[in-house]
Structure formats: structure tokens, C-alpha cells
C-alpha positions, -999 to 999 in steps of 0.1 A, spaced: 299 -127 -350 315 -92 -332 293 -88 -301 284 -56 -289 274 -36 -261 238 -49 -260 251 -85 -261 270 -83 -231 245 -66 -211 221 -98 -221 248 -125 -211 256 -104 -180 215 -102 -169 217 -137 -176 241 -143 -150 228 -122 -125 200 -137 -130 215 -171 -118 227 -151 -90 265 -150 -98 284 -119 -82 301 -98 -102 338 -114 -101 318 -142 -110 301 -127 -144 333 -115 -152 349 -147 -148 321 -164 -168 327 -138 -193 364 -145 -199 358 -182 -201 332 -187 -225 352 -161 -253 388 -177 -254 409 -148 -270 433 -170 -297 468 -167 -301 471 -144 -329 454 -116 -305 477 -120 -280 506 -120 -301 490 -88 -320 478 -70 -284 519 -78 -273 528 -61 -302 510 -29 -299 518 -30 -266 554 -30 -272 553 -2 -302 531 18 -279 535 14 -240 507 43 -236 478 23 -258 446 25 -248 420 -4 -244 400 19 -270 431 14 -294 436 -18 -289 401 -28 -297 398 -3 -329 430 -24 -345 425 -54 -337 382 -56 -341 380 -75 -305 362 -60 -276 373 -56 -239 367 -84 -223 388 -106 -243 416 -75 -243 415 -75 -204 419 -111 -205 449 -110 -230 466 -82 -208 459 -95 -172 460 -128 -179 482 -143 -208 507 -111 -208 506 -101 -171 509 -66 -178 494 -33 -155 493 1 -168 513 23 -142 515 59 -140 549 74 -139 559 93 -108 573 128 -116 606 141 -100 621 173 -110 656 160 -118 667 122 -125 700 125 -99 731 109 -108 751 92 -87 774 118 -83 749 143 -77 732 115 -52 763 113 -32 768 151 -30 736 155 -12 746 127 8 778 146 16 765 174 20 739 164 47 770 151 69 783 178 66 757 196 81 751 170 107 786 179 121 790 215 115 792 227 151 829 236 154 847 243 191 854 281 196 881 293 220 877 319 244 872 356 227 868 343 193 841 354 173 817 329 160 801 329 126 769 334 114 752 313 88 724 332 68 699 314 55 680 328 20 643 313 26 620 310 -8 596 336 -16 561 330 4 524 339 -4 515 358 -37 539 390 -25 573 379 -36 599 388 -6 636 371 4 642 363 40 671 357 59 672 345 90 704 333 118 704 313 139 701 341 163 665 348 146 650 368 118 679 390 96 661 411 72 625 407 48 631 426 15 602 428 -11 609 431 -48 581 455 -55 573 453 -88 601 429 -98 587 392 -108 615 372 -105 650 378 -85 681 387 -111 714 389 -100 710 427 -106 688 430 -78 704 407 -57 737 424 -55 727 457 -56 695 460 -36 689 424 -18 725 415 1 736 450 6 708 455 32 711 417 47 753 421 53 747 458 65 720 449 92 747 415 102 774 444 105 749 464 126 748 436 148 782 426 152 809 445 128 836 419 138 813 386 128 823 368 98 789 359 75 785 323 60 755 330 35 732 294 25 715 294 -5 702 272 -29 716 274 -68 694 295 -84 707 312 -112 706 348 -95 727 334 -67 753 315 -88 760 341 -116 796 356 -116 783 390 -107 769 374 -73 800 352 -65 820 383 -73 800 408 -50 797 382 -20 841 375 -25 842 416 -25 824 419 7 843 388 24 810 365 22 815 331 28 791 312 6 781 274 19 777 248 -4 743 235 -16 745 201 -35 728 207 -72 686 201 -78 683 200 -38 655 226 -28 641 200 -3 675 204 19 665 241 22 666 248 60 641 270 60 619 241 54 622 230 86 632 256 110 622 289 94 584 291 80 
């Protein structure tokens, strides 16, 4: 006979009423419906044709109800239903190491200077904040330049080179004409198109590298906002 719902609540009422906890009903459950080696061998193989199948599923194609599923999962198969973590890229190891590299790197960028030579700037392109979309740069001296896009939803390497880094390298030159300007940035596609490259080698822009599907070694996630 298939039991249903109503059945279960009876033999559970049962046992409460001979004061078992609840692990205890459960247990008592599992042991008085043994679940036969056919179902396992079925539940395994729905299992293994469909690692997202439901207890629902399970129970609509093979006619058995959830108790003995739950024991055939937990116990005989020793299986848990996980839920995948999401990461925007799966790294490989080359791209792993480069962001090992590249964080050395940066751990032992400070450089010796002699006497009357001019030191470099590194400008650092921080992401767009609140719902007004805006690029920031900032030195290590302090803020550089905040330019809005207006009406523009997205930054293109149109407006990058022709409205964005014109203003940034003309208020560096402001501040010292003589300075040579290392520009950081992640790889967006507006800041790694030929027409940016181009425009930053015309103007004598030194570009720092930033290992590939990195956003979280942005330093403006720690020092700028």
C-alpha cells in the first residue's frame, strides 16, 4: 500500500504520543519502511543522469515517498545537495600566477630616486560610483580629476580618448609639466582598444599592467573610496 500524507501524520502523532522527539520520529520512521535495493539503485541513477533532481522528481518516477528517498540519499548513497558558488571567471593557472605576479610587483614598486630627478606619478582610474556615472583619478599626491559622462551610459574608447584622458594628463601637466605619468587601469574594453593604447603611446603615457579578470586588485578599493 503507497502511504500518504495523512498516514504519516497518524504514525508521527503516534510517536509523539509516546513522547519521542523529533530525531527520534524520524528515526522511527526510516526504520520501520526499509527502502529495497532496486530504489536505491533507481534513486542513484537519477541522480547521476540529473545532479539537480528534486525530491519531488524523485518520488513522481519512482512512486516512493520522502522518507524512504531521504533515507536512500543520506544514508545508503551519502550524498548532500550543494549549491554552487559563483565566480565571475574560472582562472587558469596562468592567469592565477599573473595576479600572483602582479601583486609582487606591486609589493616592491618603490624605486630609489637620485637627487633632482623627477619622480613618476601613478594614476589610478577608480570605477564609476552611485547611480551618476563619473571616472576618477586620483595620485598618490591626492584627488586628479572627476569627469561625468552626461548622458553617456557606458564609457567607449571614443570618449575616453577624446574627452576623459585629455583633461586627466592636462591637469598632471598643470601640476608638474616635467613629470612622467604611469596610468593603472583595469582591462576594460574602452581602456584596452587600439585607439586607447594608441592615444596614451602619442601622449608618452606609461600604462601599468593589470593581470586579466582582476577588478578586486583595483587600488581604489582600498585606498581611494
Amino acid at each position: 500500500m503507497e502511504l500518504n500524507r495523512e498516514h504519516f501524520r497518524a504514525i508521527i502523532y503516534y510517536n509523539i504520543q509516546r513522547q519521542l522527539s523529533q530525531q527520534e520520529c524520524l528515526a522511527e520512521l526510516l526504520r520501520q519502511f526499509p527502502v529495497g535495493m532496486e530504489n536505491v539503485d533507481a534513486v542513484l541513477k537519477l541522480i547521476i543522469e540529473d545532479r539537480h533532481v528534486t525530491y519531488r522528481e524523485i518520488g513522481a518516477s519512482l512512486k516512493i515517498s520522502k522518507i524512504p528517498i531521504q533515507k536512500i540519499l543520506h544514508e545508503e548513497l551519502g550524498v548532500n545537495k550543494l549549491v554552487s558558488r559563483w565566480i565571475p571567471h574560472l582562472l587558469t593557472d596562468g592567469q592565477k600566477a599573473s595576479r600572483v605576479n602582479w601583486c609582487q610587483k606591486r609589493l616592491t614598486s618603490a624605486v630609489w630616486v637620485f637627487q633632482g630627478e623627477e619622480k613618476p606619478t601613478k594614476v589610478i582610474r577608480s570605477r564609476s560610483v552611485s547611480k551618476k556615472l563619473v571616472a576618477t583619478f586620483v595620485s598618490k599626491a591626492g584627488h586628479i580629476a572627476t569627469i561625468p559622462l552626461n548622458e553617456q551610459r557606458t564609457v567607449t574608447a571614443g570618449w575616453y580618448t577624446t574627452i576623459c584622458l585629455p583633461k586627466v594628463i592636462t591637469e598632471l601637466r598643470k601640476i608638474n609639466p616635467e613629470r612622467s605619468i604611469i596610468l593603472h587601469q583595469d582591462n576594460a574594453s574602452s581602456h584596452t582598444a587600439p585607439k586607447t593604447r594608441q592615444y596614451l603611446t602619442e601622449e608618452n603615457v606609461e600604462l601599468l599592467d593589470h593581470p586579466p579578470y582582476s577588478p578586486d586588485l583595483s587600488s581604489n578599493d582600498f585606498f581611494t573610496f
